[in-house]
mmCIF file of the N, C-alpha and C atoms, coordinates in Angstrom:
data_MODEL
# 
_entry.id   MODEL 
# 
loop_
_atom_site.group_PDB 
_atom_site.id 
_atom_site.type_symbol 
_atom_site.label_atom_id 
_atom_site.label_alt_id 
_atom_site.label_comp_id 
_atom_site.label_asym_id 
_atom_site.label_entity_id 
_atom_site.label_seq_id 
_atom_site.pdbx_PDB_ins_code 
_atom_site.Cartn_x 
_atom_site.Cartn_y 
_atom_site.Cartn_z 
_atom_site.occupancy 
_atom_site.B_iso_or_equiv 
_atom_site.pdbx_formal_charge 
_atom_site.auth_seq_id 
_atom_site.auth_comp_id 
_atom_site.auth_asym_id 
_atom_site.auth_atom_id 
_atom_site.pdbx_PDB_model_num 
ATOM 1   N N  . UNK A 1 1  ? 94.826  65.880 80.177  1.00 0.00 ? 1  UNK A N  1 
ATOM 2   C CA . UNK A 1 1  ? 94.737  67.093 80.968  1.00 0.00 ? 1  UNK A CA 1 
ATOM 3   C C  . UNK A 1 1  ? 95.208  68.262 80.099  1.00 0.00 ? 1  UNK A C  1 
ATOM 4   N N  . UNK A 1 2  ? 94.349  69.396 80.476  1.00 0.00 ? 2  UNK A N  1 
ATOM 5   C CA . UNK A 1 2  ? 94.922  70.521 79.409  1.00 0.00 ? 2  UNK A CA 1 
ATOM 6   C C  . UNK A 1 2  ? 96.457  71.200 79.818  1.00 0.00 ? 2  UNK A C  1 
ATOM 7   N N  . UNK A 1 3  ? 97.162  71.586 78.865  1.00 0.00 ? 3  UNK A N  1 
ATOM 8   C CA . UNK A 1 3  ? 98.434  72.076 79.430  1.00 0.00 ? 3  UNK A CA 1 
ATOM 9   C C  . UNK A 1 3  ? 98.116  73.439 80.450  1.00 0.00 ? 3  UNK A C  1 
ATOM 10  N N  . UNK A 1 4  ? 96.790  74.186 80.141  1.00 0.00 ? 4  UNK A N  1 
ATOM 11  C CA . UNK A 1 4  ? 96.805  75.233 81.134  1.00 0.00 ? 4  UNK A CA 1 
ATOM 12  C C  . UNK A 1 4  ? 96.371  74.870 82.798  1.00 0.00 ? 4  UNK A C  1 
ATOM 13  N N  . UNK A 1 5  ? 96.562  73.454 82.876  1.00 0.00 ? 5  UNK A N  1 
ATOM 14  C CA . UNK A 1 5  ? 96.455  72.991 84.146  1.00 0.00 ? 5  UNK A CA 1 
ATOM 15  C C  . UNK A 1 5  ? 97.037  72.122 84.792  1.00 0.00 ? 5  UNK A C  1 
ATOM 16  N N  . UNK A 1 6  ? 98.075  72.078 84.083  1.00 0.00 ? 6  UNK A N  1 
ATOM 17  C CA . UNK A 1 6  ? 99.459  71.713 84.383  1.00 0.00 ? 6  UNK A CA 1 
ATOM 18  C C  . UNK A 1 6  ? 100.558 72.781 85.115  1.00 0.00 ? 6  UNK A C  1 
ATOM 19  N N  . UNK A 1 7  ? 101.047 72.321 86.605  1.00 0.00 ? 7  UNK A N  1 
ATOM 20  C CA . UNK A 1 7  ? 101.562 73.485 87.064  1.00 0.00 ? 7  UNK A CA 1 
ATOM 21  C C  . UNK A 1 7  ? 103.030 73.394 85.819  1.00 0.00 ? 7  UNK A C  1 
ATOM 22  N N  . UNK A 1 8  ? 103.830 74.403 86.193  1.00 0.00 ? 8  UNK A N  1 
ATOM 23  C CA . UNK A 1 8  ? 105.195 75.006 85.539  1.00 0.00 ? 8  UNK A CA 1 
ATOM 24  C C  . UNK A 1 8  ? 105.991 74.327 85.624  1.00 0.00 ? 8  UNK A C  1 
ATOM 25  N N  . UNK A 1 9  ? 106.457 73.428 84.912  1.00 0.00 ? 9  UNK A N  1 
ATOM 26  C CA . UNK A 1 9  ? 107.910 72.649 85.403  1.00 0.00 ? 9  UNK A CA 1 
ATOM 27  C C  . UNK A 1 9  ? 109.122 73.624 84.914  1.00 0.00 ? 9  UNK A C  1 
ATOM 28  N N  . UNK A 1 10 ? 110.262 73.246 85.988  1.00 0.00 ? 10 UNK A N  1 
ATOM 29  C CA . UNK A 1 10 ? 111.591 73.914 85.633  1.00 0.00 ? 10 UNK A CA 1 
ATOM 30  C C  . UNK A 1 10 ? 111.714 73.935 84.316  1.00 0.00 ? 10 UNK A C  1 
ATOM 31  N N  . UNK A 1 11 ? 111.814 72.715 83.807  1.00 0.00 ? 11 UNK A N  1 
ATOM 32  C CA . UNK A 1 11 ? 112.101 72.484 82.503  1.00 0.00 ? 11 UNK A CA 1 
ATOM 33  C C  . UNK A 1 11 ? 111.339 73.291 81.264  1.00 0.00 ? 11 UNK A C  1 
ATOM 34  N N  . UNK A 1 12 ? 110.021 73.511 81.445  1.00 0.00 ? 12 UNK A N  1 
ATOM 35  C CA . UNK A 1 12 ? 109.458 74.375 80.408  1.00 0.00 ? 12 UNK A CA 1 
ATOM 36  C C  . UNK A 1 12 ? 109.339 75.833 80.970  1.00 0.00 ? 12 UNK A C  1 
ATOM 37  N N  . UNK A 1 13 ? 109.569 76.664 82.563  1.00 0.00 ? 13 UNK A N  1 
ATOM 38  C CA . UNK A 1 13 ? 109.569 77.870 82.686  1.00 0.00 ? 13 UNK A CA 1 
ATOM 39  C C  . UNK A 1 13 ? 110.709 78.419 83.397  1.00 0.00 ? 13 UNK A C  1 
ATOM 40  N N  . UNK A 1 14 ? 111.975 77.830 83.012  1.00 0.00 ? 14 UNK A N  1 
ATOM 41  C CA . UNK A 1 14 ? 113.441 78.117 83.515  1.00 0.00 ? 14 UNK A CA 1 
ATOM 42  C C  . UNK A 1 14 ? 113.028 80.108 84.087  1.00 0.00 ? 14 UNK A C  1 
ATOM 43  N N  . UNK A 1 15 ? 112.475 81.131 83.633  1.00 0.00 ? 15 UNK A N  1 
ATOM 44  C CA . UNK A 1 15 ? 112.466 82.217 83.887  1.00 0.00 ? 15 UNK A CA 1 
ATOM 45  C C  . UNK A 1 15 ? 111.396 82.386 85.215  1.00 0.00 ? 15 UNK A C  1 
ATOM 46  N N  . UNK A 1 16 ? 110.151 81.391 85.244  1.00 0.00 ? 16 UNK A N  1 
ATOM 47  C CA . UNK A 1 16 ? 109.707 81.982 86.525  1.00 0.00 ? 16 UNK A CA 1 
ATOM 48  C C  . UNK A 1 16 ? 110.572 81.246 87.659  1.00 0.00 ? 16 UNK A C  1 
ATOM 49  N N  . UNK A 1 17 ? 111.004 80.545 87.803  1.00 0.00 ? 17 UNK A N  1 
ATOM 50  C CA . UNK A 1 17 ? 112.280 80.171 88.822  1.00 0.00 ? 17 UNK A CA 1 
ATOM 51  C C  . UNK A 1 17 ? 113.496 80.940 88.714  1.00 0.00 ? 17 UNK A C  1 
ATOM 52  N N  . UNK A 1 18 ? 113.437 82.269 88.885  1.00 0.00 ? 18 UNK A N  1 
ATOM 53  C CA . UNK A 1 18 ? 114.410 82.791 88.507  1.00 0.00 ? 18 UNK A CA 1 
ATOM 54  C C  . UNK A 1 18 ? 114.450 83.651 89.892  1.00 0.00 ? 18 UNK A C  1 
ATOM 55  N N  . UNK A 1 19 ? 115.835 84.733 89.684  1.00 0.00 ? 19 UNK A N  1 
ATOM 56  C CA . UNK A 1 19 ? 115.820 85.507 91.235  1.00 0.00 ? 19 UNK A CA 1 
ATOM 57  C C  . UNK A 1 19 ? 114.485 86.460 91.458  1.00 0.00 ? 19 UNK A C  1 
ATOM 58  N N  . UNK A 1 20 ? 114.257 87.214 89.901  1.00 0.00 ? 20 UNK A N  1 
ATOM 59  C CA . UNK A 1 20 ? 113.100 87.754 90.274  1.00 0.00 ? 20 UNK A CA 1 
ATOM 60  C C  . UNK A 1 20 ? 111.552 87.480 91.081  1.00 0.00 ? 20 UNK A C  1 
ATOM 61  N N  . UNK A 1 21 ? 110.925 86.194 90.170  1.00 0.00 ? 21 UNK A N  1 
ATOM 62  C CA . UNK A 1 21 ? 110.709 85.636 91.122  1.00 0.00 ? 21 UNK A CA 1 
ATOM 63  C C  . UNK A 1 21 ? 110.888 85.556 92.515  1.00 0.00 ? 21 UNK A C  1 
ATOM 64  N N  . UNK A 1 22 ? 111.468 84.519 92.645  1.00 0.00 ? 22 UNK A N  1 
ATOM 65  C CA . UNK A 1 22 ? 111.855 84.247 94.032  1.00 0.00 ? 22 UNK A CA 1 
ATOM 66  C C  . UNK A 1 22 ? 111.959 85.927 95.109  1.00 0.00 ? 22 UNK A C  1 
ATOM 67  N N  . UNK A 1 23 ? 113.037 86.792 94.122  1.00 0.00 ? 23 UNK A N  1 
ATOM 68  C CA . UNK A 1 23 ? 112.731 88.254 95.120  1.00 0.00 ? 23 UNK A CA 1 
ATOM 69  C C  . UNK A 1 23 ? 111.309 88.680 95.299  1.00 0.00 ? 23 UNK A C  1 
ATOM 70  N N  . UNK A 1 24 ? 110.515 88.756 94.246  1.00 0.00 ? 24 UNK A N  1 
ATOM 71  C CA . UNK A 1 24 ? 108.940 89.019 94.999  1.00 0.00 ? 24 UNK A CA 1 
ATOM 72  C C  . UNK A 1 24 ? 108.385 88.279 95.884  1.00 0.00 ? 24 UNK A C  1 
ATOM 73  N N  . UNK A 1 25 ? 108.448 86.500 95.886  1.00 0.00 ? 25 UNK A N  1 
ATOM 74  C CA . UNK A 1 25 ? 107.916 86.174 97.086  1.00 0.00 ? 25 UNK A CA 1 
ATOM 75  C C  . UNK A 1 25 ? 108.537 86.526 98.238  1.00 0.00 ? 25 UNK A C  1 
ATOM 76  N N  . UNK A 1 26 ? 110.101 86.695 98.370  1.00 0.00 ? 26 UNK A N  1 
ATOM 77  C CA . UNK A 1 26 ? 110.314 87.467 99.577  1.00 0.00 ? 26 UNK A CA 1 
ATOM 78  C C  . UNK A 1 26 ? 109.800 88.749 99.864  1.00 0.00 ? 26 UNK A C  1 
ATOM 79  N N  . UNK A 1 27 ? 109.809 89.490 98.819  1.00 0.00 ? 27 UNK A N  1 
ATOM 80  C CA . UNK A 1 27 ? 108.859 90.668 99.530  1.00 0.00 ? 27 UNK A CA 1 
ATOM 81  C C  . UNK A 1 27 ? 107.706 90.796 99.771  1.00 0.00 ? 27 UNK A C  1 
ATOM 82  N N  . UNK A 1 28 ? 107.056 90.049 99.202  1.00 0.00 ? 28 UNK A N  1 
ATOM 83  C CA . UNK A 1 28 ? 105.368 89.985 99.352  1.00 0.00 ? 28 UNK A CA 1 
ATOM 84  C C  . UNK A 1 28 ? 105.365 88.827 100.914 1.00 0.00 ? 28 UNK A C  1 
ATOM 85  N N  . UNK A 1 29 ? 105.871 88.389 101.147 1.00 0.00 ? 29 UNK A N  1 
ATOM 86  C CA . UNK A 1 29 ? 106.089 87.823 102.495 1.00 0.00 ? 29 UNK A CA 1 
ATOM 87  C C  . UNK A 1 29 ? 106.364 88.717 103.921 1.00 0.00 ? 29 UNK A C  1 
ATOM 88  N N  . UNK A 1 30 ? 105.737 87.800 104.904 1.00 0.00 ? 30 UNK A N  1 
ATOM 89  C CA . UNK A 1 30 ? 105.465 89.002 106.242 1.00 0.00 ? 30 UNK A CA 1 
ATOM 90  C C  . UNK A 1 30 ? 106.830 88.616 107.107 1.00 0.00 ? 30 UNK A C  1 
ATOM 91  N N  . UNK A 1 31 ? 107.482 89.603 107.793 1.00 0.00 ? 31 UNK A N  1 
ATOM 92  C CA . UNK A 1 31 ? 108.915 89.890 108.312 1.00 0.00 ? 31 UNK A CA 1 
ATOM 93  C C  . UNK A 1 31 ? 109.346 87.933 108.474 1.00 0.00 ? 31 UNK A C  1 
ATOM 94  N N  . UNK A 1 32 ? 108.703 87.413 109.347 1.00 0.00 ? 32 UNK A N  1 
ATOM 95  C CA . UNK A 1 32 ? 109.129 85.737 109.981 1.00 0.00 ? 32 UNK A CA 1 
ATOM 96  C C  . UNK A 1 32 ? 108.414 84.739 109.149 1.00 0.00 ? 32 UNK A C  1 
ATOM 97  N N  . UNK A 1 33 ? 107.752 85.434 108.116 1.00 0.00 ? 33 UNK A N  1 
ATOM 98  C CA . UNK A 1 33 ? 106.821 84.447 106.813 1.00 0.00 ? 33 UNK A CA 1 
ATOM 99  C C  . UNK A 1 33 ? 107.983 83.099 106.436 1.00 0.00 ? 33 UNK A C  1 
ATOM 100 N N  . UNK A 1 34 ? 106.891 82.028 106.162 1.00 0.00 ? 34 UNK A N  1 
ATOM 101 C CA . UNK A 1 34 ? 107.943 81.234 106.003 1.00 0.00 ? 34 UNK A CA 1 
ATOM 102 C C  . UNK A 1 34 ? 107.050 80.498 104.457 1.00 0.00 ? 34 UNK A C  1 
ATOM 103 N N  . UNK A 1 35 ? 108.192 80.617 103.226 1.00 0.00 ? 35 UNK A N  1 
ATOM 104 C CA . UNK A 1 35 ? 107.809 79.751 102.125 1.00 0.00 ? 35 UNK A CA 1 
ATOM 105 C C  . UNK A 1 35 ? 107.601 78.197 102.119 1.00 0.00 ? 35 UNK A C  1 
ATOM 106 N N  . UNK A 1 36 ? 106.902 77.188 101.541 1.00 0.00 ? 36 UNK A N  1 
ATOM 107 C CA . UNK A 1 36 ? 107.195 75.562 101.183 1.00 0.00 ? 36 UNK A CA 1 
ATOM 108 C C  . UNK A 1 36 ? 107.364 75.709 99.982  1.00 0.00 ? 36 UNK A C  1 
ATOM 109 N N  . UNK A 1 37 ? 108.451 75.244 99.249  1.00 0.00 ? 37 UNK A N  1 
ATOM 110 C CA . UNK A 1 37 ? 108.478 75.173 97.737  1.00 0.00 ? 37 UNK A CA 1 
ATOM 111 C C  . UNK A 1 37 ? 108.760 73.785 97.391  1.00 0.00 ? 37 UNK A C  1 
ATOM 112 N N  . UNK A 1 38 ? 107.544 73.513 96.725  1.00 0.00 ? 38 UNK A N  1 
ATOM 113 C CA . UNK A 1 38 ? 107.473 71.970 96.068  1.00 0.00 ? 38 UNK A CA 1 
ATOM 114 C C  . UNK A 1 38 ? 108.513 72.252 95.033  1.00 0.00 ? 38 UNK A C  1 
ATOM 115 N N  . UNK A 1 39 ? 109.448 71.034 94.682  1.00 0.00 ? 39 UNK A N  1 
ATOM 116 C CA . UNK A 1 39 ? 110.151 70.698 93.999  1.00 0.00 ? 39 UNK A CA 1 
ATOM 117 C C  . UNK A 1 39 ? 110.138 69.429 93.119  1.00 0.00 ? 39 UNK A C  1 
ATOM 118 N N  . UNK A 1 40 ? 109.284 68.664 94.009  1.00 0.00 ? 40 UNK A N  1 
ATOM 119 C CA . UNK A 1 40 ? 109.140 67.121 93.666  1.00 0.00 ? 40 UNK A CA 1 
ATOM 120 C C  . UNK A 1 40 ? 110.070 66.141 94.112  1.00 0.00 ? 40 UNK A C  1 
ATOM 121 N N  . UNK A 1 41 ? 110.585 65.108 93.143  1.00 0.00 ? 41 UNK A N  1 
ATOM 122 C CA . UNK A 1 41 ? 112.094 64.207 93.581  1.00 0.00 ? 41 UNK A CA 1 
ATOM 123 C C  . UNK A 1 41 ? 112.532 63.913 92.271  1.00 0.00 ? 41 UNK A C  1 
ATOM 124 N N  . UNK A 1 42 ? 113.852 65.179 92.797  1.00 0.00 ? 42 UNK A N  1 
ATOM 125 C CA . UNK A 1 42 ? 114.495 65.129 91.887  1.00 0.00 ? 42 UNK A CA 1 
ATOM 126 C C  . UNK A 1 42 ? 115.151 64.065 91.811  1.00 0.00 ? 42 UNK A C  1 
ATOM 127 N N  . UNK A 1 43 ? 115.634 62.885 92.185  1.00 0.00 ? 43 UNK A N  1 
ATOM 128 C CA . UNK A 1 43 ? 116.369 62.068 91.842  1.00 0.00 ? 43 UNK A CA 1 
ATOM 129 C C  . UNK A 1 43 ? 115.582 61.095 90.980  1.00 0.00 ? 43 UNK A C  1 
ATOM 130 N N  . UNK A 1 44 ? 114.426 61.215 90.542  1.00 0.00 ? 44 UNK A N  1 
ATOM 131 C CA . UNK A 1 44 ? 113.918 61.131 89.586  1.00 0.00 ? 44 UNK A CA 1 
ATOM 132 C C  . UNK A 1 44 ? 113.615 61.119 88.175  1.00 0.00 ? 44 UNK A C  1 
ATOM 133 N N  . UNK A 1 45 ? 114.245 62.911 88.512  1.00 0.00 ? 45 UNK A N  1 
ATOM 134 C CA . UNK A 1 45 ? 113.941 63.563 87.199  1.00 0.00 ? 45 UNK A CA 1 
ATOM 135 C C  . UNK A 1 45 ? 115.676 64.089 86.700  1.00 0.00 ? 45 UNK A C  1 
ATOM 136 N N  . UNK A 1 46 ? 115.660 64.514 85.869  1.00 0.00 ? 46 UNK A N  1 
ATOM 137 C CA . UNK A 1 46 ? 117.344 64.193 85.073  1.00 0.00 ? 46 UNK A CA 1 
ATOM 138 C C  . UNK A 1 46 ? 118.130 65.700 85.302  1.00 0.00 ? 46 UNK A C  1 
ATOM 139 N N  . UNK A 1 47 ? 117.127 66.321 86.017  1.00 0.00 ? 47 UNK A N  1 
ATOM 140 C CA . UNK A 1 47 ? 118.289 67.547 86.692  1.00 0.00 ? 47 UNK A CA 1 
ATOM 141 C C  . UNK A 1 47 ? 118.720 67.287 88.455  1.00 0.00 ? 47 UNK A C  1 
ATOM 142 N N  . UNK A 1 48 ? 118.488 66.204 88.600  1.00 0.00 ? 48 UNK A N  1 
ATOM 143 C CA . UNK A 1 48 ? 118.880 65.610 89.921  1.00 0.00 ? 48 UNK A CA 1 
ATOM 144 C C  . UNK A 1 48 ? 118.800 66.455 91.317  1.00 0.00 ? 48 UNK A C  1 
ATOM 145 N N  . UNK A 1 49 ? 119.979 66.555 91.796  1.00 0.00 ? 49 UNK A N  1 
ATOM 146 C CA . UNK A 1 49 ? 119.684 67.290 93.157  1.00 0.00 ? 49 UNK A CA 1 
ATOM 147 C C  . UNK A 1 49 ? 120.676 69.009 93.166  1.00 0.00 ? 49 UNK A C  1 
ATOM 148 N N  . UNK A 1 50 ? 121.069 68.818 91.574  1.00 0.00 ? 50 UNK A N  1 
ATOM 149 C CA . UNK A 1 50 ? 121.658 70.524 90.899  1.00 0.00 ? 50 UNK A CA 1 
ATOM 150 C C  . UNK A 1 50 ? 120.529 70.944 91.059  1.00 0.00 ? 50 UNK A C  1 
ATOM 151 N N  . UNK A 1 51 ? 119.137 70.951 90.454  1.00 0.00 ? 51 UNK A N  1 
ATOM 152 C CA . UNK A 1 51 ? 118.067 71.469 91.036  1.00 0.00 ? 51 UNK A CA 1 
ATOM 153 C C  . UNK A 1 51 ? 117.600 72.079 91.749  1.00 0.00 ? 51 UNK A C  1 
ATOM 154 N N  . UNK A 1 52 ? 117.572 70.885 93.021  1.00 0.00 ? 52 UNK A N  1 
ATOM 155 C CA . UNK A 1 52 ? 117.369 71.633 94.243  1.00 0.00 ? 52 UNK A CA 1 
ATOM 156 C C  . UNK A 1 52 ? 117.956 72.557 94.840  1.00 0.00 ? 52 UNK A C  1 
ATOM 157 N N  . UNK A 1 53 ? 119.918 72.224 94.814  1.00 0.00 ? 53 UNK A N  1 
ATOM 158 C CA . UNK A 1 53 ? 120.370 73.068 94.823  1.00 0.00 ? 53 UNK A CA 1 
ATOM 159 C C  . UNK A 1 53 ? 120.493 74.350 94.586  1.00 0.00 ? 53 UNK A C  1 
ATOM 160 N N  . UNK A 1 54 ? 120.130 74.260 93.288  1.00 0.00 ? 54 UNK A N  1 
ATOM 161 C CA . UNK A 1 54 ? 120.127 75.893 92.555  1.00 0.00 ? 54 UNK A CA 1 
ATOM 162 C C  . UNK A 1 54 ? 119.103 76.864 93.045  1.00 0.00 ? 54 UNK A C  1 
ATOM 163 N N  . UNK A 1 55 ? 117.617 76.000 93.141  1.00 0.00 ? 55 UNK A N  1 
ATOM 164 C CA . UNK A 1 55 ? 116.668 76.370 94.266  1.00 0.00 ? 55 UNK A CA 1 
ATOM 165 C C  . UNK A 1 55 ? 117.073 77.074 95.293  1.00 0.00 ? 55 UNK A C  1 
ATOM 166 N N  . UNK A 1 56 ? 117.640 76.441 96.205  1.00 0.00 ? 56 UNK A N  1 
ATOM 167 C CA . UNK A 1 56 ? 118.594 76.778 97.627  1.00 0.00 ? 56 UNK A CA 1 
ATOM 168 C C  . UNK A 1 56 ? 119.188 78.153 97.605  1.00 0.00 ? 56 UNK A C  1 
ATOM 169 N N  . UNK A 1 57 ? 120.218 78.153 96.245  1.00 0.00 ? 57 UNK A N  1 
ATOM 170 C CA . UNK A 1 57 ? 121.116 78.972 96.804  1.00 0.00 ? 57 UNK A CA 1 
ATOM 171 C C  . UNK A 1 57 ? 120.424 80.434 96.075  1.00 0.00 ? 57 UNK A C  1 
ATOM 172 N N  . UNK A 1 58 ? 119.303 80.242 94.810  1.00 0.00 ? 58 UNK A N  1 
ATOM 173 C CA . UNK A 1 58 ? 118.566 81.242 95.169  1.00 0.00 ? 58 UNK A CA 1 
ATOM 174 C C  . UNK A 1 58 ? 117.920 82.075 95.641  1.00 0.00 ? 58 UNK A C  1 
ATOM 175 N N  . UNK A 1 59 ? 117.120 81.075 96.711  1.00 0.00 ? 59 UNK A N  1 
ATOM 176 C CA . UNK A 1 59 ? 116.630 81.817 97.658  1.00 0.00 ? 59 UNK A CA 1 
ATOM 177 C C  . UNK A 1 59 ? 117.476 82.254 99.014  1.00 0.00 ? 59 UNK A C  1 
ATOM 178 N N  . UNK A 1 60 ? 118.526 81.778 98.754  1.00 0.00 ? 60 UNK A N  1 
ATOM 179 C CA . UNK A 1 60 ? 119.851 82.504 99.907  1.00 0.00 ? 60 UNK A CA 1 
ATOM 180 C C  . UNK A 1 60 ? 120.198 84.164 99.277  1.00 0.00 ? 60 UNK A C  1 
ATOM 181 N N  . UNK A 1 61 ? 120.098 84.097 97.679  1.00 0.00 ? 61 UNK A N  1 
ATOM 182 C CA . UNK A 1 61 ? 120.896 84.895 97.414  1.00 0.00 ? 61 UNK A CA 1 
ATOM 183 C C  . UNK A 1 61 ? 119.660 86.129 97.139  1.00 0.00 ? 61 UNK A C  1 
ATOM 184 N N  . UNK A 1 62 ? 118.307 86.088 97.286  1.00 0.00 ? 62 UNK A N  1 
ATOM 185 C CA . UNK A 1 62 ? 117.479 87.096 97.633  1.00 0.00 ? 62 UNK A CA 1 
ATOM 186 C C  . UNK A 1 62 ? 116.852 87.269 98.672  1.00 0.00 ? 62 UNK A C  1 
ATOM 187 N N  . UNK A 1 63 ? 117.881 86.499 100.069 1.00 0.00 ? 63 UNK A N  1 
ATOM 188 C CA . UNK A 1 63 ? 117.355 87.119 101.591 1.00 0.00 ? 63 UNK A CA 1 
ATOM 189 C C  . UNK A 1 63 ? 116.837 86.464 102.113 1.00 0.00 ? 63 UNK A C  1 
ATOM 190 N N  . UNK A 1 64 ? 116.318 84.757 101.955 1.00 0.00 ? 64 UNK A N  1 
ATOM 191 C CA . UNK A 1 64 ? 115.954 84.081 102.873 1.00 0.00 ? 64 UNK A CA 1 
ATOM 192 C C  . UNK A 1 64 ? 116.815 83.413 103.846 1.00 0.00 ? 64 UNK A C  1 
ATOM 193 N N  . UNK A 1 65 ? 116.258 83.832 104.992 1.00 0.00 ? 65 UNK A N  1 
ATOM 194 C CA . UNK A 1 65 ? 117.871 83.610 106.062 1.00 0.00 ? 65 UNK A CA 1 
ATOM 195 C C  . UNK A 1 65 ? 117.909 81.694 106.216 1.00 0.00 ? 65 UNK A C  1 
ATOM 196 N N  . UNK A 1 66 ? 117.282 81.196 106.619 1.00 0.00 ? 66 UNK A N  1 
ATOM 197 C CA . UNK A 1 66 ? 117.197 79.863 106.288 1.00 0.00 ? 66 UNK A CA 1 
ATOM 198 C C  . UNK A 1 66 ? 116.256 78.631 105.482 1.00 0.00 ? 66 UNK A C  1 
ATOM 199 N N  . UNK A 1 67 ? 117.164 77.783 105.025 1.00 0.00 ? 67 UNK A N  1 
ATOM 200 C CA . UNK A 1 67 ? 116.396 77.181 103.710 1.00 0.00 ? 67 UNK A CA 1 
ATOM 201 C C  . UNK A 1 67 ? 116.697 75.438 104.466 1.00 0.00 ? 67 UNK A C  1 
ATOM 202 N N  . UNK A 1 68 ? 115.322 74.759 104.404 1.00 0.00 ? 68 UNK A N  1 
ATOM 203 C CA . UNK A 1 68 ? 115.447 73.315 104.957 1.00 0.00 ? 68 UNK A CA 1 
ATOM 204 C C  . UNK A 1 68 ? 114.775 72.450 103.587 1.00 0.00 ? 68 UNK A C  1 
ATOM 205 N N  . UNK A 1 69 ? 115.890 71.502 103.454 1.00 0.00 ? 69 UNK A N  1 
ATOM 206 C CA . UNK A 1 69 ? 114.547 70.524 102.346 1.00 0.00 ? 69 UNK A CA 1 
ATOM 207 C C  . UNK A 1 69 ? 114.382 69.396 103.474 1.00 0.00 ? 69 UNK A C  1 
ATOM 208 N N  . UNK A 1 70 ? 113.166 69.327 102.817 1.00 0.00 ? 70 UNK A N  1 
ATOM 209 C CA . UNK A 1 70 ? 112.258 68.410 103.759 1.00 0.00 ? 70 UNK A CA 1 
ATOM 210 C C  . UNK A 1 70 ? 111.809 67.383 102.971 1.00 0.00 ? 70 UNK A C  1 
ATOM 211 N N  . UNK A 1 71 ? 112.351 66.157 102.378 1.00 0.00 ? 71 UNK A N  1 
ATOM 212 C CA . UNK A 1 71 ? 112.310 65.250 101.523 1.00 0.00 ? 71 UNK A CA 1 
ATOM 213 C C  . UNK A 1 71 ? 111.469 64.665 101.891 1.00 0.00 ? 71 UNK A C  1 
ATOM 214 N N  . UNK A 1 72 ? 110.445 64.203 102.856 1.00 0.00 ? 72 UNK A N  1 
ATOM 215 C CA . UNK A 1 72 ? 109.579 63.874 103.317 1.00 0.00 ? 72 UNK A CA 1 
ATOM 216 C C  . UNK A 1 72 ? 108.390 64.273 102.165 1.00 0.00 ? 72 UNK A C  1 
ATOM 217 N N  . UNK A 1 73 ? 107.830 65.494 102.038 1.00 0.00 ? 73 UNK A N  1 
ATOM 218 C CA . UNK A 1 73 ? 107.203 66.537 101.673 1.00 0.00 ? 73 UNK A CA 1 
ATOM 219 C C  . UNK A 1 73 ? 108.043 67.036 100.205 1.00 0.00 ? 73 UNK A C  1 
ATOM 220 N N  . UNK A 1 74 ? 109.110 66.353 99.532  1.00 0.00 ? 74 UNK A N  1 
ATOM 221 C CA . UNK A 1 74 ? 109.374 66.819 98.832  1.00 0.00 ? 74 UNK A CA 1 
ATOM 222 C C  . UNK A 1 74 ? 109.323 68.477 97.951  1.00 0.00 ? 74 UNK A C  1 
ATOM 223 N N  . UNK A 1 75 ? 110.343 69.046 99.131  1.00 0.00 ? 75 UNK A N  1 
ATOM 224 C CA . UNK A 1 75 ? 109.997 70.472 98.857  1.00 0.00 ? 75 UNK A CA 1 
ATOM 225 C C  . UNK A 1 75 ? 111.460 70.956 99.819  1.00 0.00 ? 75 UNK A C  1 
ATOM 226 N N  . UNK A 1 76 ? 111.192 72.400 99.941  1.00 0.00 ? 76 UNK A N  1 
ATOM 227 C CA . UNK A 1 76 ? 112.044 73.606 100.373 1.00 0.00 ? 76 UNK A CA 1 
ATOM 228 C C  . UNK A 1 76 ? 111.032 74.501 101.569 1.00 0.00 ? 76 UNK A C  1 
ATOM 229 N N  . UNK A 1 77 ? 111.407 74.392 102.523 1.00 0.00 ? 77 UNK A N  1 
ATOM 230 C CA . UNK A 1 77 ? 110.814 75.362 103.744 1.00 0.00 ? 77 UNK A CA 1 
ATOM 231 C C  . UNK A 1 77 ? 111.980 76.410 104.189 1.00 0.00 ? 77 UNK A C  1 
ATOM 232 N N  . UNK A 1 78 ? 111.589 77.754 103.697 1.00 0.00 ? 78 UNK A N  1 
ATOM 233 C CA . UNK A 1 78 ? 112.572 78.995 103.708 1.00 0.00 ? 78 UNK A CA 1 
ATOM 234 C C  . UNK A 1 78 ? 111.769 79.627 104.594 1.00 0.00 ? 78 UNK A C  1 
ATOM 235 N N  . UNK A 1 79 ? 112.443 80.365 105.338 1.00 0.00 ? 79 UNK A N  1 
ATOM 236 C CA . UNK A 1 79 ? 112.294 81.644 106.213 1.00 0.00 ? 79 UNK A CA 1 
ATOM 237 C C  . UNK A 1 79 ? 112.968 83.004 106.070 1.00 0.00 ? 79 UNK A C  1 
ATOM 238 N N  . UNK A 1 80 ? 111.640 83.888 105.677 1.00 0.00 ? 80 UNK A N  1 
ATOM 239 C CA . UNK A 1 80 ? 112.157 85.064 105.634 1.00 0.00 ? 80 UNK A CA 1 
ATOM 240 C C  . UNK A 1 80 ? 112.710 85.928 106.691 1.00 0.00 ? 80 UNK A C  1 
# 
């Protein structure tokens, strides 16, 4: 598979997971918009559930009022 069709892993784009990021999808989001952010399983992969975490408390710390992981779906469901 070509690498330009490979989505972004943490590991090779530490900057688009960043607050900026994350602050534009909150603003480009509608007042009760609600994000899914695939993450995968981390207990998998060797940044474990710091990961997800860090995920979490990013999107706390640019205004999403609540953040659910849904391990099912391996991901993050935030509400703006």
């Amino acid at each position: 598979m070509p690498l330009s069709m490979i989505p972004p892993r943490f590991s090779l784009a530490g900057e688009l997971y960043g607050h900026s990021f994350y602050g534009e999808l909150k603003r480009v989001l509608k007042k009760r918009g609600v994000l899914f952010h695939y993450t995968g399983n981390p207990s998998l992969i060797k940044y474990g559930n710091s990961f997800v975490s860090g995920v979490k408390k990013r999107l706390y710390e640019v205004g999403f009022r609540k953040i659910l992981q849904k391990r099912e779906l391996m991901g993050l469901k935030a509400f703006a």
